[in-house]
C-alpha positions as CSV (number, residue, x, y, z in Angstrom):
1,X,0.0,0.0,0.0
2,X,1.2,3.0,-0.8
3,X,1.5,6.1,1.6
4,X,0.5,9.4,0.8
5,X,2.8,12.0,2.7
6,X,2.3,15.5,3.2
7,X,4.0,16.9,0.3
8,X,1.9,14.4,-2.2
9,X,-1.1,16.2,-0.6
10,X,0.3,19.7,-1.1
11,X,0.3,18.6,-4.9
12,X,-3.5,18.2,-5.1
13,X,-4.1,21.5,-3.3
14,X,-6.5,23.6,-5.5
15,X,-3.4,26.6,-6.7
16,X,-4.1,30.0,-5.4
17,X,-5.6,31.3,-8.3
18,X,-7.9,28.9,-8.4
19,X,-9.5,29.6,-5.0
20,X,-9.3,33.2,-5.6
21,X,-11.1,33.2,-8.5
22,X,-13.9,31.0,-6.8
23,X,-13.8,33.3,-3.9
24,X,-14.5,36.2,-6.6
25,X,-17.2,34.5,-7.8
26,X,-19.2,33.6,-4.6
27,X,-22.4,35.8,-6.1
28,X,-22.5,39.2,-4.1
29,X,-24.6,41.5,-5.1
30,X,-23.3,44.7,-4.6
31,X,-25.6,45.9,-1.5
32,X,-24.5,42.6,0.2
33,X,-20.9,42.8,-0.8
34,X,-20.6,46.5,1.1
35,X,-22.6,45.0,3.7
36,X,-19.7,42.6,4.3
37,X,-17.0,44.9,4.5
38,X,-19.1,47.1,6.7
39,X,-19.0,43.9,9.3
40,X,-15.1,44.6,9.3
41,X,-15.7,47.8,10.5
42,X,-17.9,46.9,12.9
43,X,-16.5,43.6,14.4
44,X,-12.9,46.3,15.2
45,X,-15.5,48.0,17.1
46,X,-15.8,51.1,14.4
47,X,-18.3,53.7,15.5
48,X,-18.9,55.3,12.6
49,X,-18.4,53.5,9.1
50,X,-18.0,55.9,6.0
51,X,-19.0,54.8,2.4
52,X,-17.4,56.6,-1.0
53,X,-18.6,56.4,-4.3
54,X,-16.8,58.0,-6.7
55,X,-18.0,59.7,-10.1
56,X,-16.8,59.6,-13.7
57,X,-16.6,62.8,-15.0
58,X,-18.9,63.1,-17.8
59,X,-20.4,65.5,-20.0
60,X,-24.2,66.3,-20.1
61,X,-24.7,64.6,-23.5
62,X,-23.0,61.5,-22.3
63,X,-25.0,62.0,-18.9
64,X,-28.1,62.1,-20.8
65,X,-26.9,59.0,-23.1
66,X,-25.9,56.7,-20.1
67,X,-26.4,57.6,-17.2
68,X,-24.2,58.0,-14.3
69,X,-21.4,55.7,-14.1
70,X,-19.1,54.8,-10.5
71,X,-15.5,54.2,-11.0
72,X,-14.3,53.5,-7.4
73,X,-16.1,52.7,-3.8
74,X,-14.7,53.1,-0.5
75,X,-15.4,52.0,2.7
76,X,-13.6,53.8,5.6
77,X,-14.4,52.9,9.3
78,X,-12.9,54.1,12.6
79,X,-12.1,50.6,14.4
80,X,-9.0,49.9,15.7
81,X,-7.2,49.1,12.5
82,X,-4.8,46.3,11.5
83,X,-1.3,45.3,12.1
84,X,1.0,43.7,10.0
85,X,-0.2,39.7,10.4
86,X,-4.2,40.7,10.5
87,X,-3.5,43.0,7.1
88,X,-1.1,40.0,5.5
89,X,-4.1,37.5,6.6
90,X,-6.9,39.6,5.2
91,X,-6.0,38.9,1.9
92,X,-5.6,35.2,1.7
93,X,-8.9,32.9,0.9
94,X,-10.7,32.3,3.7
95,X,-8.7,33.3,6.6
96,X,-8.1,36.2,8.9
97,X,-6.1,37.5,11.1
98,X,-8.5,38.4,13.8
99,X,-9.6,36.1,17.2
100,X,-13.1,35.7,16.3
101,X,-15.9,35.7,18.3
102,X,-18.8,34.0,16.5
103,X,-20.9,34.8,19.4
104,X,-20.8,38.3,19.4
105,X,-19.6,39.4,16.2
106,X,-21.2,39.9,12.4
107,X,-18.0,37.9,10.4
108,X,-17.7,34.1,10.6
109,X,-16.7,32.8,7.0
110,X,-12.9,35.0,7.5
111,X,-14.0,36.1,3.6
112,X,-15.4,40.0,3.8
113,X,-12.4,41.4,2.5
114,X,-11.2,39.4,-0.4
115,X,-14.4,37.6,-1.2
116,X,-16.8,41.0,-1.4
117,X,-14.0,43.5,-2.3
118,X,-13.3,41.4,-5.5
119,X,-17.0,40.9,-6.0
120,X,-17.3,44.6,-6.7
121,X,-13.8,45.1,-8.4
122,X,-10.5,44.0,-9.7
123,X,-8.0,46.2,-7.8
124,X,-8.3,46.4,-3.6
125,X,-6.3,48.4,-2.2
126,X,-6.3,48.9,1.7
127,X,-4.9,51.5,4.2
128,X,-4.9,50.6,7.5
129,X,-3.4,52.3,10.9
130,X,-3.2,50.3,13.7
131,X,-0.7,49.1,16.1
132,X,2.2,49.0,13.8
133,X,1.8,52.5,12.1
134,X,0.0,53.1,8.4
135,X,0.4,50.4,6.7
136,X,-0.8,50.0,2.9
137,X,-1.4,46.4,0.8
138,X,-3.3,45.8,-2.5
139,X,-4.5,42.9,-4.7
140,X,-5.0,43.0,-8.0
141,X,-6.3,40.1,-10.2
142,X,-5.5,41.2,-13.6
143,X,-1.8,41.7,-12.4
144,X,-2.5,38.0,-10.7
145,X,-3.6,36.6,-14.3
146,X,-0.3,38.4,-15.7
147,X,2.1,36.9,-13.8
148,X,0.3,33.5,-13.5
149,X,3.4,31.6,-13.8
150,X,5.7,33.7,-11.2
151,X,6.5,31.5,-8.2
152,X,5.4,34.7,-5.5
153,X,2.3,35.2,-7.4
154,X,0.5,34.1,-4.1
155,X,1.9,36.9,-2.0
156,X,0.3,39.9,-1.5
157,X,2.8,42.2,0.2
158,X,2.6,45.1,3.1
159,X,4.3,47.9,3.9
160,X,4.5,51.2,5.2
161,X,2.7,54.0,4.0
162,X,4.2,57.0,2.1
163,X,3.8,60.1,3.5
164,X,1.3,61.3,0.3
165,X,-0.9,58.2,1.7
166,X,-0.6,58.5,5.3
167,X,-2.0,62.1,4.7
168,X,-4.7,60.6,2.7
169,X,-5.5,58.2,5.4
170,X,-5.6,61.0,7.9
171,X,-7.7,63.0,5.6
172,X,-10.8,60.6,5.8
173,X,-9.8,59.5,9.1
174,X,-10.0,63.4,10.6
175,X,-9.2,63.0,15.1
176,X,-9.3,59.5,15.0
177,X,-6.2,57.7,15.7
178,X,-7.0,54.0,14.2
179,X,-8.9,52.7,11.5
180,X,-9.2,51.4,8.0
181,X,-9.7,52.2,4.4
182,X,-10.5,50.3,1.6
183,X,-11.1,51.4,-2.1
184,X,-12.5,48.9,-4.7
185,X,-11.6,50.1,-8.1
186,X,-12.1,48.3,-12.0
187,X,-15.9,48.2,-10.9
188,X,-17.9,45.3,-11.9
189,X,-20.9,47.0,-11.5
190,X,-23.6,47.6,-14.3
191,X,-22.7,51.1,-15.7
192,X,-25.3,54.0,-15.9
193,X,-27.3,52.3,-13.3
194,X,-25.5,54.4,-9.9
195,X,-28.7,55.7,-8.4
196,X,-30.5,53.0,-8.4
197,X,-27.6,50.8,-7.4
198,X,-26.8,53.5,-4.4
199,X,-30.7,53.9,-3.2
200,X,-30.5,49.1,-3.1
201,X,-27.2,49.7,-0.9
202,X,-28.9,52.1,1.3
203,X,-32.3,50.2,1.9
204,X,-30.0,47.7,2.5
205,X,-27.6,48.8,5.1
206,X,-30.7,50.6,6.6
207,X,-32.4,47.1,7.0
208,X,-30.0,44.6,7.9
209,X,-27.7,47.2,10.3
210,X,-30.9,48.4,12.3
211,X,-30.4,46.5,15.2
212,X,-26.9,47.9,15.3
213,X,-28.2,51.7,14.8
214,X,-27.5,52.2,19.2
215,X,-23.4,51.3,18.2
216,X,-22.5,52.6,14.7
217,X,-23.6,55.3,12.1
218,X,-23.6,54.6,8.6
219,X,-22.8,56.9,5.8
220,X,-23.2,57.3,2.1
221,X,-21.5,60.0,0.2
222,X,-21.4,60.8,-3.5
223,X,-24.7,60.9,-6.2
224,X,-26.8,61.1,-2.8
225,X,-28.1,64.9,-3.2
226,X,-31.7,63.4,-3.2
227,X,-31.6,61.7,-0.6
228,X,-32.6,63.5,3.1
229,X,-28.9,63.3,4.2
230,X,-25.7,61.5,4.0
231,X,-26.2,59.9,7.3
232,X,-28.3,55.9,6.5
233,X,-31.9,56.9,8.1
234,X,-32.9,53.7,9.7
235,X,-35.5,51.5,8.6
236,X,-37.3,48.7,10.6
237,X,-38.0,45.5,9.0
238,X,-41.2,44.8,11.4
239,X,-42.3,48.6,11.4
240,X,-42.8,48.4,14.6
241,X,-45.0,51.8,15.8
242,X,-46.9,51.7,12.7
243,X,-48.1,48.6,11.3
244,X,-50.9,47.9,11.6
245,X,-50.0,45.0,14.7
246,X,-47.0,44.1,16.1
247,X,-46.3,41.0,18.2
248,X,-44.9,40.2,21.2
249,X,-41.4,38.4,21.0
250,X,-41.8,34.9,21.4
251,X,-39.1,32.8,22.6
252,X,-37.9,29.3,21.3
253,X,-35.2,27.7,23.2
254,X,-32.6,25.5,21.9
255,X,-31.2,22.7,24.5
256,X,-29.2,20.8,23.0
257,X,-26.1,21.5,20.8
258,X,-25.0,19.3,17.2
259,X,-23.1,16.7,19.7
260,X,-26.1,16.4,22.0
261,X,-23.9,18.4,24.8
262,X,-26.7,20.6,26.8
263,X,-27.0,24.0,26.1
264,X,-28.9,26.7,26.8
265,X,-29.7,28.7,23.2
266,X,-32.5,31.0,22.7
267,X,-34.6,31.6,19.2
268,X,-36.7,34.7,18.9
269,X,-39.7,35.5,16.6
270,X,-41.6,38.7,16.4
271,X,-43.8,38.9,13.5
272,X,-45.8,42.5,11.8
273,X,-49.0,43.4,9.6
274,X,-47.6,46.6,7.9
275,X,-49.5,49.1,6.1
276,X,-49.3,49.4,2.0
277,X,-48.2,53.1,2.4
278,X,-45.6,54.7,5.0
279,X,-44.8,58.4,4.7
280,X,-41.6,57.9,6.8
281,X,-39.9,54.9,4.5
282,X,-37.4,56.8,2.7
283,X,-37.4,54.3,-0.1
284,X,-41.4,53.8,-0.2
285,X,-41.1,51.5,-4.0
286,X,-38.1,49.5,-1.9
287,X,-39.7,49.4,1.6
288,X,-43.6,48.7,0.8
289,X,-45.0,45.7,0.5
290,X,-43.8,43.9,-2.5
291,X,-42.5,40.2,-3.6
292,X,-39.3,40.4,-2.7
293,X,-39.8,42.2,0.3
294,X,-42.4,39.6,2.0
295,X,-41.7,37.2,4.7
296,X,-39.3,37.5,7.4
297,X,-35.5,39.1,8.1
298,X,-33.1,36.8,9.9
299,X,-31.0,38.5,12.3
300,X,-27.4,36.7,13.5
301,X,-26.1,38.7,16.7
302,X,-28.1,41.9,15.5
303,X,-26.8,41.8,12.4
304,X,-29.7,41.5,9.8
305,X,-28.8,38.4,7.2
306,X,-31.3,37.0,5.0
307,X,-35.0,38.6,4.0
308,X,-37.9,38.1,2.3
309,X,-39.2,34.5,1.7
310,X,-36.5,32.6,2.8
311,X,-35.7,29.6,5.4
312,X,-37.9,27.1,3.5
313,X,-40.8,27.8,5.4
314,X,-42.1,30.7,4.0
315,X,-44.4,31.1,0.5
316,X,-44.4,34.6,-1.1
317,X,-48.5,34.8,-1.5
318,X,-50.5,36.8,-2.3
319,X,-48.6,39.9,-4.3
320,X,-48.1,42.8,-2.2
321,X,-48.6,40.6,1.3
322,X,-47.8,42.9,4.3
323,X,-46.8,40.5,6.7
324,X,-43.3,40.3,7.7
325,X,-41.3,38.4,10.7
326,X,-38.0,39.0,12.4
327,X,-36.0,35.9,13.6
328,X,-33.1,36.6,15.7
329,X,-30.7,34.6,17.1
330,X,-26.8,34.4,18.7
331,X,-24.3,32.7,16.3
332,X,-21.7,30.6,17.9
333,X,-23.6,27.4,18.8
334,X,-26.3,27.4,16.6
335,X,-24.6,28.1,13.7
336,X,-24.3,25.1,10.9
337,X,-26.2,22.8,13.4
338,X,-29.6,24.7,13.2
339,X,-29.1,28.3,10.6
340,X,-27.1,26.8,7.3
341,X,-26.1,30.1,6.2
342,X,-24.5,30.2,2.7
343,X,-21.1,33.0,2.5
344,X,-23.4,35.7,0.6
345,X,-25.7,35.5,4.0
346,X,-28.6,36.3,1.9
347,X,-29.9,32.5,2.2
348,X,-30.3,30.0,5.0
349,X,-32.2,26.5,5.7
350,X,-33.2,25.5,9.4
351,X,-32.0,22.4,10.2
352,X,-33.6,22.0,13.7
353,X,-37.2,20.2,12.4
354,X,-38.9,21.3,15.8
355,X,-38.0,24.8,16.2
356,X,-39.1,24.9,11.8
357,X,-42.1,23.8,12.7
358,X,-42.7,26.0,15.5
359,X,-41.8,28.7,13.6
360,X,-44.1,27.4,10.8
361,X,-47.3,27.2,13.2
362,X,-46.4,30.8,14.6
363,X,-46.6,32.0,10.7
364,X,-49.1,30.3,10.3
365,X,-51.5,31.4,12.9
366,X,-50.4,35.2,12.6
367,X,-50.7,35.5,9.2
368,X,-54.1,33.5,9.0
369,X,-55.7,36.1,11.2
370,X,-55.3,39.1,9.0
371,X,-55.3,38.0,5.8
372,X,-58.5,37.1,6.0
373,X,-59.5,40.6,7.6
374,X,-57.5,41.8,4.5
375,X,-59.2,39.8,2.3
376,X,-62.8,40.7,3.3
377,X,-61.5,44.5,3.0
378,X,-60.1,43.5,-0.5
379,X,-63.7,42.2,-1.1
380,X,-65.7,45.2,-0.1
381,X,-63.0,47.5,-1.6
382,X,-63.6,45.7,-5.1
383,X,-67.5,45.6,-4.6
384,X,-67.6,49.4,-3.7
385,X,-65.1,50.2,-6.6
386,X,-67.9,48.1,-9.1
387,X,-70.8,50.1,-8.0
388,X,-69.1,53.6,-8.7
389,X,-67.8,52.2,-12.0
390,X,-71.2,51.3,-12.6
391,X,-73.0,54.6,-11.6
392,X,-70.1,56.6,-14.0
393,X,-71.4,54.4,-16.7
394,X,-74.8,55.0,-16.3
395,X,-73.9,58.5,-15.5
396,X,-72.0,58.5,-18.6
397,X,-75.0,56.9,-20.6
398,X,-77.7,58.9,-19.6
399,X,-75.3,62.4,-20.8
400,X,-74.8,61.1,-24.2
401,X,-78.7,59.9,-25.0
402,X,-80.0,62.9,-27.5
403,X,-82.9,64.5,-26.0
404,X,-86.4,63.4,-27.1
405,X,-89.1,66.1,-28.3
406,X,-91.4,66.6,-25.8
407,X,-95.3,66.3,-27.7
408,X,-97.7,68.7,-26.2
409,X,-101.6,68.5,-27.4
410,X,-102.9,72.0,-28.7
411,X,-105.1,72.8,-26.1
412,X,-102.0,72.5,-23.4
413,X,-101.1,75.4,-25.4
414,X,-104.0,77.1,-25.2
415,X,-104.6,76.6,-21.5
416,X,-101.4,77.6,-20.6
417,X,-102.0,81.1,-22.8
418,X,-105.2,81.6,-20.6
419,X,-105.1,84.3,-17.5
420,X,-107.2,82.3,-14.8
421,X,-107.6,85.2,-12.6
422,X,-109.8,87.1,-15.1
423,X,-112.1,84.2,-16.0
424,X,-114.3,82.3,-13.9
425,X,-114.6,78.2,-13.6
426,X,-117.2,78.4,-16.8
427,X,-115.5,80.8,-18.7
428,X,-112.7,79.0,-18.7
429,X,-114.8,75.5,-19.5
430,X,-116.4,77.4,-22.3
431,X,-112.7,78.5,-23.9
432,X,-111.6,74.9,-23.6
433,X,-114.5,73.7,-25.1
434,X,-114.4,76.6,-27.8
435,X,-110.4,75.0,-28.6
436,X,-111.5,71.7,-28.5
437,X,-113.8,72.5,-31.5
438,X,-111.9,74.7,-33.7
439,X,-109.2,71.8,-33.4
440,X,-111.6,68.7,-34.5
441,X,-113.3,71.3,-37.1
């Protein structure tokens, strides 16, 4: 029998290139892809997380021709930076450099950086300043695909910053005395389509960071005049203040972990009946009640993950259904052995068949309640919209029928030609009769 040794193993290692072109590939959309790298932020306890988009100059007739186009996004937070082996670990395939806390924290897949920054674009490049100074790295996978055969193609290298981008650093930075930037250049994303790509990535951050809103502040800057301000305005899944009924938070807890050790893990479900119309959504086509904006939000230590109709057990029906759900939960334990969430964190299948059906007859029981109060609304609404359609037609009818002449006999003439004050009862007989003879004669 033959023995395979480590180094015949190291041979059927996928290369670099390969895995970092897979990791590229994963399937962010650009909202979730920011929201990724905004977890960074957040996870080195950033307060306040910055995001640039930056412009192509154009003229007006090319405006008018295409649209507005982004050339390069950035994503600067105020955490406490990176030092040399978190910044040389942030760019290798699923790893990082950081002690993770999978309990507490947003990032558990060690892939925000390389796999969302390379999502967007083709050129990363990333300022930090941390513990060991400014540092500066960048990745670049044209420049990879060039020097495919060089033997350090793997190695993405550090170093100190120049003065020119330490001053940089310190320009979006302003008093703070750590923190990261990252730009994303050689865009991927669809060109003259940067509002509506900026209004999805801040419905998005607004959704899925809510929970967070008490520890961070989220910015947008660039080809956001229309919008109230640059500061995200918050938006609750549930609606909570203004749907029509909001639930109580019920509690589902977990006691076992995958290798049957006891544990003591809790589940929570709120669920909403929102109205069609809100005057404080900020994004009322994104935020009403729509397809891909029914069901429920899954939240993973605050951090809002999945939406819509999602965890198998929810059905998008009918169109423009305003019930929604939130399901929260603490990562750590339960993840992988009862939320299966896939790296994009914008999918996820229960595997805990008692807590899914729970969850199922909660849904169930909510939703049953008012849609049939909806429906019977529907019902009168439709009815009451029939009978005025009805009334305009008639309405409508009756104003375009020519008018009929009107016969009168002759002696309604002469009647109404007589002055009855100046005759009496038999005079008057006597001139009707006198009419109704000349007329026969």
């Amino acid at each position: 029998m033959t023995k395979t040794t480590l180094v015949d193993f190291e041979k059927h290692m996928p290369g670099y290139l390969a895995l970092l072109n897979a990791t590229r590939k994963l399937g962010h959309s650009v909202e979730t892809a920011i929201a990724d790298l905004i977890d960074n932020g957040i996870d080195a306890k950033a307060s306040d997380v910055h995001v640039y988009f930056t412009e192509e100059y154009r003229t007006e007739k090319q405006l008018r021709n295409d649209g507005r186009n982004i050339i390069s996004m950035s994503i600067v937070d105020n955490g406490t930076g990176m030092n040399k082996f978190q910044l040389h670990k942030a760019l290798i395939p699923a790893s990082t450099g950081r002690i993770r806390n999978t309990k507490t924290q947003s990032g558990f897949f060690g892939m925000g950086l390389l796999a969302s920054g390379l999502a967007l674009g083709n050129h990363i490049d990333v300022f930090t300043r941390g513990a060991d100074g400014d540092l500066y790295t960048y990745i670049d996978w044209d420049e990879k695909m060039r020097n495919v055969a060089h033997a350090d193609n793997h190695v993405n290298s550090s170093r100190l910053c120049t003065s020119n981008e330490s001053a940089k650093l310190s320009n979006y930075l302003g008093t703070n005395q750590s923190g990261t930037m990252i730009v994303i250049s050689r865009l991927k994303t669809e060109p003259g389509k940067a509002w509506d790509m900026i209004r999805k990535v801040r419905h998005h951050l607004a959704t899925v960071f809510y929970n967070k809103r008490d520890i961070v502040n989220l910015y947008t800057h660039g080809l956001d005049s229309q919008f109230k301000g640059n500061k995200v305005i918050w938006y609750d899944y549930l609606e909570s203040g203004v749907a029509k009924e909001t639930t109580e938070e019920y509690d589902y807890y977990i006691i076992k972990d995958a290798q049957g050790n006891k544990c003591n893990e809790k589940v929570t479900l709120q669920m909403s009946w929102i109205h069609r119309s809100n005057k404080n959504r900020e994004f009322n086509v994104l935020q009403k009640p729509r397809p891909d904006m029914q069901g429920g939000l899954l939240l993973r230590n605050n951090r809002g993950l999945t939406k819509g109709a999602m965890l198998g057990i929810y059905e998008k029906s009918p169109i423009n259904n305003p019930f929604r759900w939130k399901l929260c939960y603490d990562g750590g334990i339960l993840d992988d052995y009862v939320f299966d969430m896939n790296v994009q964190k914008n999918d996820c299948i229960i595997l805990h068949k008692e807590l899914k059906n729970w969850i199922k007859g909660k849904l169930s029981d909510f939703q049953s309640i008012h849609q049939e109060e909806d429906n019977a609304v529907r019902e009168e609404n439709k009815e009451e919209k029939e009978r005025i359609k009805i009334q305009e037609i008639r309405s409508r009818l009756t104003d375009d029928l020519p008018e009929k002449p009107v016969k009168f006999h002759p002696v309604l003439f002469e009647i109404k030609s007589l002055n009855l004050d100046e005759l009496t009862g038999k005079q008057a007989l006597d001139k009707l009769y006198e009419f109704q003879q000349a007329i026969e004669n």
